[in-house]
N, C-alpha and C positions, 0 to 999 in steps of 0.2 A: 084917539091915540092908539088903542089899540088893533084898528082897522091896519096902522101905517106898518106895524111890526111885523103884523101877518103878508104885508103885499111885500115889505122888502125883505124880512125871510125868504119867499118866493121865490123874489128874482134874483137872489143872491144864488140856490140851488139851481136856477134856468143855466145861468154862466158858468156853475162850476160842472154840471153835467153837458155841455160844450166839447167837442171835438176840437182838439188841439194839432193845428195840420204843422207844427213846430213837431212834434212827441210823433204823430202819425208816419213823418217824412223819416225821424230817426229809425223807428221803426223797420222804415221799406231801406233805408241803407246798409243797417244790418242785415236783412235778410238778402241785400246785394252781395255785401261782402262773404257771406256764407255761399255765394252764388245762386240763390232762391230767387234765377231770376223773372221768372213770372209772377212768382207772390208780393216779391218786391216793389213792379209794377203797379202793381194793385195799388198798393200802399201810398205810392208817389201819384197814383190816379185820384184814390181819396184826396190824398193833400193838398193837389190843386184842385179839385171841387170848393174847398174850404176856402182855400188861399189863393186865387187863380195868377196874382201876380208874386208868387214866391217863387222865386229862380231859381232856389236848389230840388225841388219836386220835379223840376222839367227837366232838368240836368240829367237828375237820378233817372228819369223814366225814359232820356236818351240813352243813357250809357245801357240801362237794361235790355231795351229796345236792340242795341249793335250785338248782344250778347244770345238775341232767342231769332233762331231763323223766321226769314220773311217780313224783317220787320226795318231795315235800312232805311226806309225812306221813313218812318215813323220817328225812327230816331235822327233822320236829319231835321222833319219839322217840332220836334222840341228843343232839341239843340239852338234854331232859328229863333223859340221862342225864348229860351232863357237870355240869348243875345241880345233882345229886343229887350226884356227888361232890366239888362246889367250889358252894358257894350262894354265892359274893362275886364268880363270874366274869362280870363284867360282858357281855363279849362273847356266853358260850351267850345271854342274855336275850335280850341286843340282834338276835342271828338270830334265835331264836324266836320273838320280837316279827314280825319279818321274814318267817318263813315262814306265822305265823299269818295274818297283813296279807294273803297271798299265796292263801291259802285262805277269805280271808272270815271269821275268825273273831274280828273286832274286836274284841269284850271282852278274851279274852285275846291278843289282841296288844297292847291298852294296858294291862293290867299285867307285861306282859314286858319294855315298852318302858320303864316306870314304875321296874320293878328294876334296869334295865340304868343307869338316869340316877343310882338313889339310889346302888348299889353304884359308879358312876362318873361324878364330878358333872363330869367333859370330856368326857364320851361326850354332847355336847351332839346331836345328830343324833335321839339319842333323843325330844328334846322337839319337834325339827321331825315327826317319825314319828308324836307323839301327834298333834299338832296335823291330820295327813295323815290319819290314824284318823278322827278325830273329826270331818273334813270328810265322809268317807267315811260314817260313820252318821248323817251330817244335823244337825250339833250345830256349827253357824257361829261361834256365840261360846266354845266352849270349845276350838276350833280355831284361831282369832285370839288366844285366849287364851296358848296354847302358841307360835304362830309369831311370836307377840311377845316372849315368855319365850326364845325360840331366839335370836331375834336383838338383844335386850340383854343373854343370856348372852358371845354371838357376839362383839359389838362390845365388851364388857368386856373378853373373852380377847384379840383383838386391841389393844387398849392397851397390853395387860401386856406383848403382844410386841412391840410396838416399842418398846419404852424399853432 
């Protein structure tokens, strides 16, 4: 009996001195939002070591990725990654969109921007970014199109909020 108290003392101490990639990832957010964004990184690198299918680590180490030179395509393939393991995350889209826009790759930035809007019909920003797209490859009226669609989405949402 007293053999069992010492081994599950033990592994009680093994799990509680455990790396928490939940505490870890908050961590690297905060130091995002301070804009620490290569420390941040780190953070969101730990995290997914830990947790390799947790979606907001990859999120977070996209968005940092678009924020430190030389690193766009890093942040397109986390972006990829968090999509692949949440296709409803409206936000990976809405960066991808973003980072794609940043590289020139317009086609798909407007279907990233496109998913970002269907998976989240308040991510209205997304419909001004098509619109920005699509000034961008030379398409006037499907650009006007969109930033007219942005700004009657815009001015509905505000209605709703002032009442």
């Amino acid at each position: 009996m007293r053999q069992f108290i010492i081994i599950l003392f033990f592994s009680v101490s093994l799990l509680q001195a455990q790396e928490n990639s939940t505490i870890i990832y908050n961590e690297g957010r905060k130091m995002a939002l301070n804009m620490q964004f290569e420390e941040a990184a780190e953070k969101f690198k730990r995290s997914i070591e830990l947790s390799p299918y947790y979606v907001l680590p990859h999120y977070g180490l996209g968005r940092c990725y678009l924020n430190i030179d030389g690193k766009r395509k890093e942040a397109i393939r986390e972006f990829k990654i968090a999509i692949t393991l949440d296709k409803n995350f409206s936000s990976s889209y809405f960066y991808l969109g973003m980072a794609y826009m940043l590289e020139q790759q317009y086609a798909y930035a407007l279907t990233a921007f496109q998913k970002a809007f269907h998976y989240d019909s308040t991510r209205i920003e997304a419909l001004y970014n098509i619109g920005a797209v699509y000034d961008l490859m030379g398409h006037p009226n499907k650009s006007l199109h969109y930033y007219d669609r942005y700004l009657r989405t815009k001015k509905t949402d505000s209605e709703y909020s002032d009442k």
